[in-house]
C-alpha positions as CSV (number, residue, x, y, z in Angstrom):
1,X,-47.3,7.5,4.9
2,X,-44.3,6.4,6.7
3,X,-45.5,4.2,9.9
4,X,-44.3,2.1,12.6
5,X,-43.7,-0.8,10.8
6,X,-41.2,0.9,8.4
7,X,-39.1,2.2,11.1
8,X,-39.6,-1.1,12.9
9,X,-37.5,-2.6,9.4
10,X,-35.2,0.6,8.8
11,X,-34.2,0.2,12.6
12,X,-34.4,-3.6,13.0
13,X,-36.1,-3.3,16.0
14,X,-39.9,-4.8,16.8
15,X,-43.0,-2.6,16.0
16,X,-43.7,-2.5,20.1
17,X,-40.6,-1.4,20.8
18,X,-40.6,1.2,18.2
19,X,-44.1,2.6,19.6
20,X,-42.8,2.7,23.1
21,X,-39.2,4.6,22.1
22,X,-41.4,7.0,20.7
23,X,-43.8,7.2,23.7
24,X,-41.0,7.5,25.7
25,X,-41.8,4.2,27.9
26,X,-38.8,3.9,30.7
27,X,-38.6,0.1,29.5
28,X,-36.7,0.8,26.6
29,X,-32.7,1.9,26.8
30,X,-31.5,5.4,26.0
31,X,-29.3,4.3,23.1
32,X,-32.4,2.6,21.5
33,X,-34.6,5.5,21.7
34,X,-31.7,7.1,20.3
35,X,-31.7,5.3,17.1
36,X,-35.8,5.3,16.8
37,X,-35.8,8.5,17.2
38,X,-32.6,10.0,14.8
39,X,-34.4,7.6,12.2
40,X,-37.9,8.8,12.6
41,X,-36.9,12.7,12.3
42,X,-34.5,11.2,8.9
43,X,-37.8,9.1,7.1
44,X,-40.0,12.3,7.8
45,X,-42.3,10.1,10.7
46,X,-42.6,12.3,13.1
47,X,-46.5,14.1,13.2
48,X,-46.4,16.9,15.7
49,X,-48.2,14.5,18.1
50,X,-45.4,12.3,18.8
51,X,-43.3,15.4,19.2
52,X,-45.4,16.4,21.1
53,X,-45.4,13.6,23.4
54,X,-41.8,13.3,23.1
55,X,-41.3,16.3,25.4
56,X,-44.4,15.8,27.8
57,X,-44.3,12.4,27.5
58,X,-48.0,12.5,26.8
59,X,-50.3,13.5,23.6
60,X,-53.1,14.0,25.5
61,X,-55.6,11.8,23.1
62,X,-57.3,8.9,23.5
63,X,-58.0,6.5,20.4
64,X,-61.8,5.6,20.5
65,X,-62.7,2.4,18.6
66,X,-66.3,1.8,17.9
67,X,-68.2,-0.4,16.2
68,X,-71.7,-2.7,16.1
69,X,-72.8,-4.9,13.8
70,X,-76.3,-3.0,13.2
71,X,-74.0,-0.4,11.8
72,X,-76.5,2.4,13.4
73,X,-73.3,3.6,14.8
74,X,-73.3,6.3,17.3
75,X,-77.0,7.1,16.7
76,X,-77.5,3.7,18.9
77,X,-78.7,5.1,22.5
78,X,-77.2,2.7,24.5
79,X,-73.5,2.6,23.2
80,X,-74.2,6.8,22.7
81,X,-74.7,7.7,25.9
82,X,-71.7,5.3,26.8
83,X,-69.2,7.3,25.0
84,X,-70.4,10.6,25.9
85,X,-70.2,9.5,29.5
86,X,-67.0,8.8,28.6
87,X,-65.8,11.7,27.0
88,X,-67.1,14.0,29.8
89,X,-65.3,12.2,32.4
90,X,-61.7,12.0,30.1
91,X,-61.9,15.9,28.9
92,X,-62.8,17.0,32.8
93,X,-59.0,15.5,33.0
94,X,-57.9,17.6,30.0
95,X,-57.9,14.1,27.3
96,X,-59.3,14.8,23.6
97,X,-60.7,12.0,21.9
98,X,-59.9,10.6,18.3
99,X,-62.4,8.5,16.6
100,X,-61.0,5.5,14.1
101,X,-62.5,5.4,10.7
102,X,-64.4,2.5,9.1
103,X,-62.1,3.4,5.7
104,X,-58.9,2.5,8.0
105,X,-59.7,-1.5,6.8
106,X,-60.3,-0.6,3.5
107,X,-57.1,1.6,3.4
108,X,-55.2,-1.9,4.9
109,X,-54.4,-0.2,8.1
110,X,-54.7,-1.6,10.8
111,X,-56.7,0.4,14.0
112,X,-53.9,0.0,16.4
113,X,-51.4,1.1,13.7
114,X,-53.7,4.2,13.3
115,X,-53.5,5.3,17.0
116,X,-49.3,4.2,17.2
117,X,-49.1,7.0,14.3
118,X,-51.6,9.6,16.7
119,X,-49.4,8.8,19.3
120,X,-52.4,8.3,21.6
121,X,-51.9,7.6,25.1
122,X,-54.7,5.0,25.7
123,X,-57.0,3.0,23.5
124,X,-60.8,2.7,24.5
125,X,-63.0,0.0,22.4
126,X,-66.4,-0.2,22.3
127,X,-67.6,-3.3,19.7
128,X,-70.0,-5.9,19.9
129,X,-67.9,-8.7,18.3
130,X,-64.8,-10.1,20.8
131,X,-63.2,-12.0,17.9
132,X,-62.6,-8.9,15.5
133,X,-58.9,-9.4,15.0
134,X,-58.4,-5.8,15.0
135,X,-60.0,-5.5,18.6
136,X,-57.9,-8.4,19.5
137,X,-54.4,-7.0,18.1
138,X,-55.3,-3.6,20.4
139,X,-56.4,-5.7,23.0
140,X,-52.8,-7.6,23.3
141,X,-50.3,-4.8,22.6
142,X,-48.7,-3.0,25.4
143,X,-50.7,0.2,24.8
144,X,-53.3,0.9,28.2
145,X,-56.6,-0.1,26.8
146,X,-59.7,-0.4,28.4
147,X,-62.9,-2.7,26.7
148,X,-66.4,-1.6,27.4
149,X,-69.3,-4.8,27.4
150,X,-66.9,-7.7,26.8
151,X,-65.8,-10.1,29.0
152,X,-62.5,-12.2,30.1
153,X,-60.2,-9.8,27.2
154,X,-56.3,-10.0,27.9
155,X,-57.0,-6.0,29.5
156,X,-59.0,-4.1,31.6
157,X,-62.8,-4.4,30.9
158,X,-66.5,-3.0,32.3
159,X,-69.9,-4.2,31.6
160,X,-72.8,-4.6,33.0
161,X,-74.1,-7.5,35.6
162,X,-75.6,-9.4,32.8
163,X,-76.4,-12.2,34.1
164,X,-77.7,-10.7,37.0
165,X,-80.2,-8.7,34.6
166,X,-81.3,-11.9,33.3
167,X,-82.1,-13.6,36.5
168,X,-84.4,-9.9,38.2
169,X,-86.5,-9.8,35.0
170,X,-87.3,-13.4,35.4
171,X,-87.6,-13.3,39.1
172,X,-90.1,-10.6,38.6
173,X,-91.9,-12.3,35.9
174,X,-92.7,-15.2,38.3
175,X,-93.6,-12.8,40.7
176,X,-96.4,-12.1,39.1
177,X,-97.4,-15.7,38.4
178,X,-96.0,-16.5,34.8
179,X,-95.0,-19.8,34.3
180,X,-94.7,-19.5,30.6
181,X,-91.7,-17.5,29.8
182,X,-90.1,-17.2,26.8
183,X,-86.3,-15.4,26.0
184,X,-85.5,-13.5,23.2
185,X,-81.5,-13.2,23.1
186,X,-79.0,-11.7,21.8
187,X,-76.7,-13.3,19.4
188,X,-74.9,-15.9,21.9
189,X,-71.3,-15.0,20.4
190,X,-71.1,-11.3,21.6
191,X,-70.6,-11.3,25.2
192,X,-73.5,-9.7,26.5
193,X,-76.1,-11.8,24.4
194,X,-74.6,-14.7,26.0
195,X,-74.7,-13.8,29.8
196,X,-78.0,-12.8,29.4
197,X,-79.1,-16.1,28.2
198,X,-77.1,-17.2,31.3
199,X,-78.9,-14.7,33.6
200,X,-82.1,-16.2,32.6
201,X,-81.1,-20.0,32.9
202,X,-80.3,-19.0,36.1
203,X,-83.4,-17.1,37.0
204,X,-86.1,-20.2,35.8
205,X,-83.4,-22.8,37.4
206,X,-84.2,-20.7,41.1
207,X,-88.0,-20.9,40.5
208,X,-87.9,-23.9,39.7
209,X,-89.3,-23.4,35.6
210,X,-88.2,-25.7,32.8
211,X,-87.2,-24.1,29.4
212,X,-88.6,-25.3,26.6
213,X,-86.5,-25.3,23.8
214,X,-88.7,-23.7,21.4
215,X,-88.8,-20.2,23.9
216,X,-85.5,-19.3,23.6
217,X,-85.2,-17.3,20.1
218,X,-81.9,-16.1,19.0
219,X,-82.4,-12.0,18.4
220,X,-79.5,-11.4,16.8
221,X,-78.1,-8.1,16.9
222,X,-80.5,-6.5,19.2
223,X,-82.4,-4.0,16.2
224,X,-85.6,-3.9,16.3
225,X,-86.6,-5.9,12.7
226,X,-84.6,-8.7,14.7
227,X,-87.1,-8.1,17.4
228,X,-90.3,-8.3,15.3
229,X,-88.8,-11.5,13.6
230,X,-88.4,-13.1,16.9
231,X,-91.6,-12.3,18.6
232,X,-93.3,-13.6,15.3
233,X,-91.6,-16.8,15.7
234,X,-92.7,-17.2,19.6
235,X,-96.4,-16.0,18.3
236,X,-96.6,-18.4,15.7
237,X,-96.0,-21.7,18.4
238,X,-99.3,-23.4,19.4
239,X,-98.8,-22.6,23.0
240,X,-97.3,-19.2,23.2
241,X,-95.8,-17.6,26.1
242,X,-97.6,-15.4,28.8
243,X,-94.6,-13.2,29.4
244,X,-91.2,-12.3,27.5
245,X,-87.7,-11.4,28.6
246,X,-86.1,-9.2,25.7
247,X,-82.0,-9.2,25.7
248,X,-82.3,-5.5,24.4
249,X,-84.9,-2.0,24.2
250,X,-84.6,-1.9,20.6
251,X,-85.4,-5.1,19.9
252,X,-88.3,-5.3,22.8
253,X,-90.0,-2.7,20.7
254,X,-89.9,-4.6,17.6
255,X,-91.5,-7.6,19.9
256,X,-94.4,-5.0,20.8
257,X,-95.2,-4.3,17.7
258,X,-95.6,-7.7,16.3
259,X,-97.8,-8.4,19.3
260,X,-99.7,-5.6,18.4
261,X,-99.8,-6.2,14.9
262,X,-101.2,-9.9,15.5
263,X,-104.3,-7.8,17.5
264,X,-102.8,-8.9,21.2
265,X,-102.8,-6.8,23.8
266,X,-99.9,-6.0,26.0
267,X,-99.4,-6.8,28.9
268,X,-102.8,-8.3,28.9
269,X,-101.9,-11.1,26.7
270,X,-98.1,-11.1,27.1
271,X,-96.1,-9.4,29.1
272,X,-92.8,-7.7,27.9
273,X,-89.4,-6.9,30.2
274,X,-86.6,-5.1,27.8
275,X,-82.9,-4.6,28.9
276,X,-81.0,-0.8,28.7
277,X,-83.8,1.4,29.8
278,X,-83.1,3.5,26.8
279,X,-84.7,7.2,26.9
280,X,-87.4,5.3,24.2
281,X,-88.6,3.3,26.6
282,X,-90.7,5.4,28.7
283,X,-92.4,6.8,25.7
284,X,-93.4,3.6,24.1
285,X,-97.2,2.7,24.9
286,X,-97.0,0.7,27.1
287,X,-94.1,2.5,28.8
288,X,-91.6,-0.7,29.0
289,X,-90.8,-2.3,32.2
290,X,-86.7,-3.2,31.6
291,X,-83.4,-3.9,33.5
292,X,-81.3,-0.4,33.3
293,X,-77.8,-0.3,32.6
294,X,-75.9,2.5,34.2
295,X,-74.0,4.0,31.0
296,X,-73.3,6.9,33.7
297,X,-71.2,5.0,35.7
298,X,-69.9,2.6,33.0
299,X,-68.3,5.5,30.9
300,X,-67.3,7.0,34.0
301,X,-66.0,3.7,35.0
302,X,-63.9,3.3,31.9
303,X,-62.6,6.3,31.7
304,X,-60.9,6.2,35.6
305,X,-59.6,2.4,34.4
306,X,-58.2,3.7,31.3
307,X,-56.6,7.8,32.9
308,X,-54.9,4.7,36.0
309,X,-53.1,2.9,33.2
310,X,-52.4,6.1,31.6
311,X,-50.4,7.6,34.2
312,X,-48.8,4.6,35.3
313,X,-47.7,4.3,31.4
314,X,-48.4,0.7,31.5
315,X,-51.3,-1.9,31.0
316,X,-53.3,-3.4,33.8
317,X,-55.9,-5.9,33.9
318,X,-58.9,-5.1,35.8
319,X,-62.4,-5.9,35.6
320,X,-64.8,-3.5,36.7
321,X,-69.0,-5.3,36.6
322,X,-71.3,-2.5,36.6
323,X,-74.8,-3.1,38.9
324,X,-78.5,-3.3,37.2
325,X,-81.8,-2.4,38.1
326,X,-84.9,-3.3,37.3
327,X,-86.8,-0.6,36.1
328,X,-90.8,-1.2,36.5
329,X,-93.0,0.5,34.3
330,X,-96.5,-0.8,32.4
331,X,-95.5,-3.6,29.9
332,X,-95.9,-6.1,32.4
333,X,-99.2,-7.5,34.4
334,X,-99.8,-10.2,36.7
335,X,-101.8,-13.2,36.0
336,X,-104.3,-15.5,37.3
């Protein structure tokens, strides 16, 4: 497969500047598209997309990446009703969407080298880890790109109020007279893992609680066996905790069932607060009190960022932070 990079050494001009002659980006001369383009058609490069796009100036496609490190993939509730929020909102504006494959590292390709060769007009990634290289080679090219639950990237981004999410469910906790509350968090290197933690130093800071050390458990990557790990840890302590602040549904659930499984009753004996409010957790018994994420208005959120850059034909940086709300259901009781 001939790709950028082997124009970018037939031509002697730079992989970027390849990409936008074909993309037709006003920032490169006529007698340089000229070249790029008489040597694409002669080394056979040219896909119909990026004829396509050559005429209309636009393909029409947007490259999705995607990726978690539970590997559940799109079968994750939270991230799937992200992307189809998403999709809906790009198609209404006529946009198809092209989905990288996991094979494209084991093929040594590269994800942004994928979506130069689909000629796709903008990039969308959604992926807990902010130090992937791939992510952070799309991140700073000059394709429009927009990031989905990461913070301070070199492009536009949307998440969630994380750290207000935090600070509600402990407000509400010690609204209903808990002094002992413990944290189970998210791995502190992915973005959102670590403003929750945030969120809920804040929240025991403004009423006045100290945190002990030993109730602040690192969850991981928010499944729920991480869950049950972590509860078991906070259960096993000589003084446990009255009341718990989960940094995700799916691993609140795994809590719940460890508490159960030790014969504890919730919330009689511990109160629970999740964060997502994924469709799960109103069927759960207890139904689970949790912060909700507006995945609505995130994907829609994303997708307006992303169609901006797209028809301005260049990158912006803009950070759109998403509102929460606490969602109050059963998990949680007051105490005396």
């Amino acid at each position: 497969m001939v790709t950028i990079y082997d124009l970018a050494k037939k031509t002697g001009f730079s992989s970027t500047t390849v990409s936008k002659a074909l993309n037709n980006y006003t920032d490169v001369s006529e007698k340089t598209k000229k070249k790029i383009i008489e040597a694409a058609a002669e080394m056979g490069y040219l896909p119909n997309a990026h004829a396509q796009s050559l005429s209309t100036k636009k393909s029409w496609t947007i490259g999705v990446m995607f990726a978690e490190d539970n590997e559940v993939g799109m079968k994750h509730p939270f991230f799937n009703a992200i992307i189809e929020s998403f999709r809906k909102f790009v198609e209404r504006e006529g946009y198809d969407l092209i989905f990288a494959s996991r094979n494209l590292r084991k093929r040594d390709t590269s994800y942004l080298e994928h979506f130069l060769y689909r000629a796709v007009d903008g990039i969308v990634v959604i992926c807990s880890d902010p130090h992937d290289p791939q992510v952070q080679e799309m991140v700073n090219s000059h394709v429009p790109i927009v990031v989905i639950d990461m913070t301070k990237q070199n492009c536009s981004v949307v998440y969630s109020d994380n750290i207000e999410g935090g600070r509600l469910a402990v407000n509400y906790l010690h609204s209903l007279g808990h002094t002992k509350i413990a944290h189970i968090s998210g791995d502190p290197d992915i973005d959102a893992g670590a403003q929750r933690i945030k969120g809920f130093e804040k929240g025991m800071k403004e009423v006045n609680l100290p945190i002990r050390d030993e109730y602040v458990v690192n969850g991981g990557f928010f499944s729920i066996e991480e869950g049950r790990i972590a509860m078991n840890k906070l259960l096993d302590l000589k003084e446990m905790p009255t009341a718990v602040f989960v940094s995700g549904d799916h691993m609140a659930i795994g809590a719940m069932e460890a508490i159960k499984a030790k014969g504890l009753r919730i919330p009689e004996d511990i109160s629970i607060i999740g964060y997502d409010d994924i469709d799960m957790a109103a069927y759960v018994s207890p139904k689970l009190t949790t912060v909700k994420q507006d995945t609505d208005l995130i994907g829609a959120s994303a997708g307006q960022l992303l169609i901006n850059q797209m028809n301005e034909k260049k990158k912006m940086k803009t950070t759109e932070i998403i509102p929460v709300e606490l969602i109050v259901r059963e998990s949680c009781t007051s105490i005396n």
